[in-house]
C-alpha positions as CSV (number, residue, x, y, z in Angstrom):
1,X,21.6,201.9,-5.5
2,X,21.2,202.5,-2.0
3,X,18.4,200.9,-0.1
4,X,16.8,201.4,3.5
5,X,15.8,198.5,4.8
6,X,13.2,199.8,7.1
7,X,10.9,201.4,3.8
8,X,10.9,198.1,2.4
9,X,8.3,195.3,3.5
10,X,8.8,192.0,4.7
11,X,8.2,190.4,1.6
12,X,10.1,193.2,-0.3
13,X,13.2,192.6,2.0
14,X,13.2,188.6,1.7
15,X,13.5,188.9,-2.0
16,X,16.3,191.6,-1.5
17,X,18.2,189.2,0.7
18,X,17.5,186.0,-0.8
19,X,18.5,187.0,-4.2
20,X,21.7,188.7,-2.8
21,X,23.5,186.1,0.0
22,X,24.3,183.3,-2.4
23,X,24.9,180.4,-2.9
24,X,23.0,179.0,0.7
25,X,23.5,175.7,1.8
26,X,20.8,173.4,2.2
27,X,20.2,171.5,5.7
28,X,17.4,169.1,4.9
29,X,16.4,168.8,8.8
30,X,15.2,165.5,10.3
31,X,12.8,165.7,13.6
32,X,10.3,164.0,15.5
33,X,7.6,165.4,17.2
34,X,6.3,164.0,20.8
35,X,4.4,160.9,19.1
36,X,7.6,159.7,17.4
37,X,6.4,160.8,13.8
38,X,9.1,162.1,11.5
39,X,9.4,165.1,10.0
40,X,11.8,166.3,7.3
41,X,12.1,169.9,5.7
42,X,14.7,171.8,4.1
43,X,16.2,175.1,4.8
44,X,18.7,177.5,3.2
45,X,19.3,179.6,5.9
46,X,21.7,178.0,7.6
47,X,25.2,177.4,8.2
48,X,28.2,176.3,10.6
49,X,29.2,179.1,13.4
50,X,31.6,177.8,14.8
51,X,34.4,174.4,14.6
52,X,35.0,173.9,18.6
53,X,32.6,173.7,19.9
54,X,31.1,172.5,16.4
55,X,28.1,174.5,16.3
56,X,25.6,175.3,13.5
57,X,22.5,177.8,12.9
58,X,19.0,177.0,11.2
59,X,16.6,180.3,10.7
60,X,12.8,178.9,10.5
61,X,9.7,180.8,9.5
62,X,6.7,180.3,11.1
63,X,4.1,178.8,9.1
64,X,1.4,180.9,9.5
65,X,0.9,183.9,11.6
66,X,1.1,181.6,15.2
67,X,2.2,178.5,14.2
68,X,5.2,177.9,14.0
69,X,7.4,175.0,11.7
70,X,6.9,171.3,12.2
71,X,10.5,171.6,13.0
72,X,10.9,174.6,14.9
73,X,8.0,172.4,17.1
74,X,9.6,169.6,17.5
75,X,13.4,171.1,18.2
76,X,11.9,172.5,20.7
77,X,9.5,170.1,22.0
78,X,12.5,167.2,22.2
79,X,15.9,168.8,21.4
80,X,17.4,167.2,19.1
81,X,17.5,167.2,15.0
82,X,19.7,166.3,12.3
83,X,21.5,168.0,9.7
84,X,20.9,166.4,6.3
85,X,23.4,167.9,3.6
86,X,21.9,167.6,-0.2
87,X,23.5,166.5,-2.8
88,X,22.2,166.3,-6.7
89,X,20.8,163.2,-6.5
90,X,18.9,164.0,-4.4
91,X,17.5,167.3,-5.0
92,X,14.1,166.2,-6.6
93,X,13.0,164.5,-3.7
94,X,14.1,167.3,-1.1
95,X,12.3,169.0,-2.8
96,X,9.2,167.2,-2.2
97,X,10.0,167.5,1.5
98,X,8.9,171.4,1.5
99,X,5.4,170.1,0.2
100,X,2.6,171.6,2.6
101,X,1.8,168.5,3.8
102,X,-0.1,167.7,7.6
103,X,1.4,167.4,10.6
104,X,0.9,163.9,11.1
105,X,2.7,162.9,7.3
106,X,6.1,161.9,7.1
107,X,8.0,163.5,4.7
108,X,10.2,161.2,4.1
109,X,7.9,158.6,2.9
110,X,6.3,161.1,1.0
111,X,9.4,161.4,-0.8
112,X,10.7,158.1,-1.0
113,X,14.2,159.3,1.3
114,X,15.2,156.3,3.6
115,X,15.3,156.6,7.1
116,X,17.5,155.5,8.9
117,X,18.5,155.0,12.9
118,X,20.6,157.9,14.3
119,X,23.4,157.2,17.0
120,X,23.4,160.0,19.6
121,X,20.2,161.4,18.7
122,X,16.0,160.1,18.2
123,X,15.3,161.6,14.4
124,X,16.5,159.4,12.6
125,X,19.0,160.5,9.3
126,X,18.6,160.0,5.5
127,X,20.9,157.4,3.7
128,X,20.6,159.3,0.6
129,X,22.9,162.2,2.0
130,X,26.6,162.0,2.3
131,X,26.9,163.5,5.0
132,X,25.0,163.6,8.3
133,X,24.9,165.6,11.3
134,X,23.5,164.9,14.5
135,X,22.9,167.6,16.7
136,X,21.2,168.8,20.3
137,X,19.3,172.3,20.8
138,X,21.9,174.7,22.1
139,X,19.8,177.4,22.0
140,X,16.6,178.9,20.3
141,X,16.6,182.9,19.7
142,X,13.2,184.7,18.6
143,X,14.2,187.0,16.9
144,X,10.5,188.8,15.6
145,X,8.0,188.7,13.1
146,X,7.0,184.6,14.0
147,X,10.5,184.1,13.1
148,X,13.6,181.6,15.4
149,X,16.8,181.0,15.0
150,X,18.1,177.4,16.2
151,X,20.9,177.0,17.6
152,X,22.7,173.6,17.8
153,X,25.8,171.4,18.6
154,X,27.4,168.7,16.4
155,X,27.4,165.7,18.8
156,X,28.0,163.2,16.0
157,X,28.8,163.2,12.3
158,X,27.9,160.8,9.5
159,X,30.2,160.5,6.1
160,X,29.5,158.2,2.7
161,X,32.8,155.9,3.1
162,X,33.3,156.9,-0.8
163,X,33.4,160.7,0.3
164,X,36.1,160.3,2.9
165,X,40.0,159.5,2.8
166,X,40.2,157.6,6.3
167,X,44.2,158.3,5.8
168,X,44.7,161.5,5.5
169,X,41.5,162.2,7.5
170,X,40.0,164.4,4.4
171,X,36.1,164.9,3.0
172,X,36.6,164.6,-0.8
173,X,33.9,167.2,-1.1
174,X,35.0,168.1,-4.8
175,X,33.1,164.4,-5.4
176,X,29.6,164.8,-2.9
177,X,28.2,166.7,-5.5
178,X,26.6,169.2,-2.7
179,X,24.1,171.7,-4.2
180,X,23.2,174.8,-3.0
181,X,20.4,177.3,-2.9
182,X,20.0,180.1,-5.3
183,X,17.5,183.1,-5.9
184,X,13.5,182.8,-7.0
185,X,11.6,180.2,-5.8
186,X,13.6,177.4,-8.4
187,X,17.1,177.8,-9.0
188,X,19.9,176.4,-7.4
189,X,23.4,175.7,-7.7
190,X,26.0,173.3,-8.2
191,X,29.2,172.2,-6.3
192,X,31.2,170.6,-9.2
193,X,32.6,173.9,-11.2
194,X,35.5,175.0,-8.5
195,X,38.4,176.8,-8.7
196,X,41.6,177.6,-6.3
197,X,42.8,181.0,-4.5
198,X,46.0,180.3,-2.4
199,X,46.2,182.5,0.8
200,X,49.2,185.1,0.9
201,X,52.1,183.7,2.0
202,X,52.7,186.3,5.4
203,X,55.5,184.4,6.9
204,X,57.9,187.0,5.5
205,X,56.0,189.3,7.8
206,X,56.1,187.5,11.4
């Protein structure tokens, strides 16, 4: 099957594409708009770019036609988010995060998630994750259709002590129990069925 982007629709290519790149993982993103009220959503199109400088992507819809995202709002509006990582435990309640809900609600109490004070950034992060990710607003790109890509940079990391080996300086990310986004509107994926593919071995070839 061959497919032409350009005869489908938009809704037509986001079920195409969201049923195709998989498994996504989920940033459940922490903000605050200009009045210091908190906002938490999650998104599955996202990812890390980039190590040095650590740098990571979030693509945001608008809402509606004009308006755009709580969050895409208030990145803008202040700068600064952070990067919640979702683990099992957690799902049912991020999931309450993507509820419609007004402006002026706070997701987090909405879902019973705990807030708590950030160190290099205002929006606060959620104690339920293992790991958070404080970041600033690199960049913002509009790329059409009421849609932005946001562009950030790491500028301080959070880790569960129980999900780090201070020693050898190692995430034990076999034990987070991270889960990740699937296709539909429902399913998702989990972290704990893993297997091991060794790179080649091309020292024989230097």
């Amino acid at each position: 099957m061959d497919i032409d982007l350009k005869t489908l629709d938009s809704s037509q290519q986001y079920k195409l594409l969201m049923s195709s790149v998989l498994p996504r993982p989920i940033a459940l993103v922490t903000s605050l708009d200009r009045n210091g009220v908190i906002n938490a959503a999650p998104f599955s199109l996202f990812n890390i770019m980039a190590a040095s400088p650590p740098t990571v992507v979030i693509g945001i819809d608008a809402r509606a036609p004009g308006t755009p995202k709580d969050t895409a709002r208030n990145i803008q509006q202040t700068g600064e988010f952070v990067i919640n990582l979702v683990n099992e435990p957690m799902a049912d309640k991020m999931n309450l995060c993507a509820s419609a809900l007004d402006a002026d609600v706070n997701e987090l109490e909405h879902s019973g998630l705990t807030a708590v004070a950030s160190v290099q950034v205002a929006p606060p992060r959620i104690a339920e994750s293992p790991i958070s990710l404080e970041c600033s607003r690199l960049t913002a790109l509009d790329i059409g259709n009421e849609r932005s890509i946001i562009v950030g940079t790491i500028v301080h990391y959070h880790i569960k002590d129980q999900f780090y080996d201070v020693e050898k300086g190692y995430v034990l990310a076999e034990q987070m129990g991270l889960i990740a986004r699937m296709h539909g509107r429902s399913w998702y994926s989990r972290t704990t069925d893993l297997f091991e593919v060794h790179r080649p071995d091309t020292s024989r070839y230097a």
